[in-house]
N, C-alpha and C positions, 0 to 999 in steps of 0.2 A: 504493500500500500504506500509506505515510502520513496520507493522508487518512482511509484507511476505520479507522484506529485512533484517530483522534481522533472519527469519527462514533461508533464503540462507546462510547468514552470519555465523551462526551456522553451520550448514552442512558443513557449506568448512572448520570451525576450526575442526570440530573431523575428516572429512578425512585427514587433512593434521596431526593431532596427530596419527592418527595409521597408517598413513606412516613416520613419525617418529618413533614408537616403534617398527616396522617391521624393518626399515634399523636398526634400535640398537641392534635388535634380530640378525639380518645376520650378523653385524660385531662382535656379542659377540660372535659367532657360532665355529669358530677357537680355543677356548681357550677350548672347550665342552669334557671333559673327551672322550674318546676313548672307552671307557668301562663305559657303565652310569649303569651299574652292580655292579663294582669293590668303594667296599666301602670307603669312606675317611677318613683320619685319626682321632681319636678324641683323639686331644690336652692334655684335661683335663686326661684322663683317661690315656695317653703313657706317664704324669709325675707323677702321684700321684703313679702308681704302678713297681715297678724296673721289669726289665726283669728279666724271670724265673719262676720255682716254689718256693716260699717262705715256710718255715716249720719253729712249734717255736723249738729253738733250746735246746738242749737234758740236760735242765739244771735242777740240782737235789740238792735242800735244805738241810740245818740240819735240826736239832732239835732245834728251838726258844726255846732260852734262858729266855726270859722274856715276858710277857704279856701286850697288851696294850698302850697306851699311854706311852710315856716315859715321866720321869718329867722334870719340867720346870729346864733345865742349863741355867748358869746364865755366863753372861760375853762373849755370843760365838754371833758376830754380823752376820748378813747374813743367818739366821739359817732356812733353809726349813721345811715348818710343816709337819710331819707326813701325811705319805699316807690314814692312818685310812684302807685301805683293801688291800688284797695281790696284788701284782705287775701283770700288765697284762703280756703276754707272749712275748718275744723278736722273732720276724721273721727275719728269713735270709736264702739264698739258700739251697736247700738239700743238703745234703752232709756235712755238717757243724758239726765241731766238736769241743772238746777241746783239741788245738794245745798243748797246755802246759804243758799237762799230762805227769809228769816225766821228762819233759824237766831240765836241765841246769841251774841253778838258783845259782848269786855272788850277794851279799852286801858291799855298804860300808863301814859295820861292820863286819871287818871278824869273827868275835866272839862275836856270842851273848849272852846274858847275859841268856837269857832262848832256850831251842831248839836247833836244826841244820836247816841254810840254807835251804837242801831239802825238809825241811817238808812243803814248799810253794808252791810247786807243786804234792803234793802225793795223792792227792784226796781227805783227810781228811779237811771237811771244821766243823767241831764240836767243840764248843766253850770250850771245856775240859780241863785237865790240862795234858800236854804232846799233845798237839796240834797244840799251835800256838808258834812261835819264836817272840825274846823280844831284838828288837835291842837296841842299848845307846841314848843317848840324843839326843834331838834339831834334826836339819839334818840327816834325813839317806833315802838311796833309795836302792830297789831291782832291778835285772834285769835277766828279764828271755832268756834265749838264744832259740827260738826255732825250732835251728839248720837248716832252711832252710826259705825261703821268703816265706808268706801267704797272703790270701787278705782276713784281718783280721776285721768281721765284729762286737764284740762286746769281752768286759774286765768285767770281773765280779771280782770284791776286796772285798777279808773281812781281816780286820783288827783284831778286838776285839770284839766280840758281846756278850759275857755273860755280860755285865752290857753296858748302853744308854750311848756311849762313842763319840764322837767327836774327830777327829783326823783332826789337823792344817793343812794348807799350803798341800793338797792333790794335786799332779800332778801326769797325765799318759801323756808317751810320749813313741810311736813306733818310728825306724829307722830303716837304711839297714846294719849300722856296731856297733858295741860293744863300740865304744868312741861317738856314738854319733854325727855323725859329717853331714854324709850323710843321706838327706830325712828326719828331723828330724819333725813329725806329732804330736803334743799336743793336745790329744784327750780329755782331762779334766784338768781344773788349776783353785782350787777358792783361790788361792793364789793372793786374791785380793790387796795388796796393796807391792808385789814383793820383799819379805822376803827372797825368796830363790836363787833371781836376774835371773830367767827363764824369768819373763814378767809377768804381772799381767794377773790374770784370773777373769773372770766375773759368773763363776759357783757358788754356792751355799753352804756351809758348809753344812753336814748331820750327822744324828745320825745310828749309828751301830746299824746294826740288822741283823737276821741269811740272810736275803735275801742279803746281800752282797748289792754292790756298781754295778750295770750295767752299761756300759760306749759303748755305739753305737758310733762304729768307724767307721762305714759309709764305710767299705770294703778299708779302706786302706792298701797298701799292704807295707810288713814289717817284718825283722827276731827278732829284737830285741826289748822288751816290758820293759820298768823302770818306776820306781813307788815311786815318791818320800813323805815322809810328814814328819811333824817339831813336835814330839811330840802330847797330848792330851791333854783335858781338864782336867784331872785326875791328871797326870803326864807331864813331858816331854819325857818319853818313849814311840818309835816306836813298834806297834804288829802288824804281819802280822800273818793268819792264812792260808789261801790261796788264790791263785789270777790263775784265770780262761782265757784265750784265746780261743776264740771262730772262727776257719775260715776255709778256703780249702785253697788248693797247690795253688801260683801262677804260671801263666802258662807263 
C-alpha cells in the first residue's frame, strides 16, 4: 500500500512538470523569431572581420641593404627584437592606395643639410646616396599635405636603412588642418618618457630596415600626416627617405 502511494505521488510530480514546461514553452513562444529561416547574427565573426573586401595593400620594397640579424646596439632601452622573417601582409579595403604619392611635403628644416624636401614623397624608397634627405639636429618633423581628407588606413616610414639605425623619440600624428590643431590622431609615439612634450608613448623603439616602419591607422580619417623624431643612435641627425600613406577618398 506504500509503495503504490509513492507511484501516485510520482505521477502527479512529472505531470504537473510538463505542465510547467508546456506553459514556459507558450509564454516563451512570443519572443520566437518570425522567420526560424532567417539566420542570426554571429557576434564573434561581425567583430573580428571589418566590413568589406579587404586586399593586402599595393606595397612594394627596396632593395635590403643589409643581411640578417642586426647587431646588438647598445644604450637604446625598449628595443623590439627583430622579426627574424619578412612582415606579413597589411589588409585594408580595395581601392587603397598610396595617398602620398607626390603629394606636398614642408619641414621644420627648411634646408636640409643633405636632399630636397620632395624627395619624401617621390616613390624612391632605396637606401642610396641621393635618396634620402638629412634634416639638423635633435627635433625635426615632416608633414605631408595630402591635399584632401582620407580615411587613412596605414603609414609606412623609412628613415635610414643602409646600416641597423634606430631613430629617437619616433611620433606619427594625422589631423584635419596644417597647425595641427583640429582632430589631432597619434597613430605611433614610443616617445616614452615625453622629450618632445607630445605625451608619452608606450610603442616600442625599432631598428631600420628596407621594410620601413608600418603604422595601422585603423582608417582614421585625415589630410594632414607629420612625423616627428629626435635624432639617432648614430648621430643626432634626422633621415627620412620616404614615408608612404596608405587610404581612399573620405566621403
Amino acid at each position: 500500500m506504500v509503495c503504490r502511494n509513492v507511484r501516485i505521488t510520482a505521477s502527479m510530480a512529472l505531470v504537473i512538470l510538463l505542465g510547467f514546461v508546456a506553459s514556459a514553452t507558450l509564454k516563451a513562444e512570443p519572443n520566437k523569431p518570425a522567420d526560424s529561416n532567417t539566420p542570426t547574427a554571429d557576434v564573434n565573426s561581425a567583430t573580428s572581420k571589418p566590413a568589406g573586401d579587404l586586399v593586402p595593400i599595393p606595397l612594394v620594397l627596396p632593395k635590403p641593404q643589409f643581411v640578417g640579424t642586426p647587431p646588438n646596439i647598445q644604450g637604446i632601452a625598449n628595443l623590439e627584437k627583430p622579426l627574424g622573417k619578412p612582415r606579413e601582409p597589411f589588409y585594408a579595403p580595395k581601392g587603397t592606395t598610396n595617398v602620398a604619392f607626390k603629394k606636398s611635403v614642408k619641414s621644420s628644416d627648411e634646408q636640409p643639410i643633405i636632399g630636397e624636401i620632395e624627395m619624401i614623397t617621390d616613390g624612391d624608397k632605396e637606401a642610396t646616396d641621393g635618396s634620402y634627405v638629412e634634416l639638423g639636429p635633435l627635433k625635426q618633423n615632416i608633414t605631408i599635405d595630402l591635399g584632401a581628407s582620407y580615411n587613412i588606413y596605414a603609414v609606412v616610414v623609412w628613415h635610414y636603412h643602409k646600416q641597423p639605425r634606430v631613430y629617437k623619440d619616433v611620433i606619427v600624428q594625422i589631423a584635419g588642418d596644417p597647425d595641427f590643431i583640429k582632430n589631432v590622431q597619434t597613430i605611433f609615439n614610443n616617445d616614452t618618457d615625453n622629450t618632445l612634450g607630445l605625451g608619452a608613448g608606450k610603442d616600442r623603439n625599432y631598428v631600420e630596415t628596407a621594410e620601413g616602419r608600418l603604422i595601422d591607422a585603423k582608417g582614421v580619417v585625415g589630410r594632414y600626416v607629420r612625423c616627428y623624431s629626435n635624432g639617432n643612435n648614430a648621430n643626432d641627425l634626422n633621415n627620412y627617405i620616404e614615408v608612404e600613406v596608405y587610404g581612399t577618398p573620405a566621403k
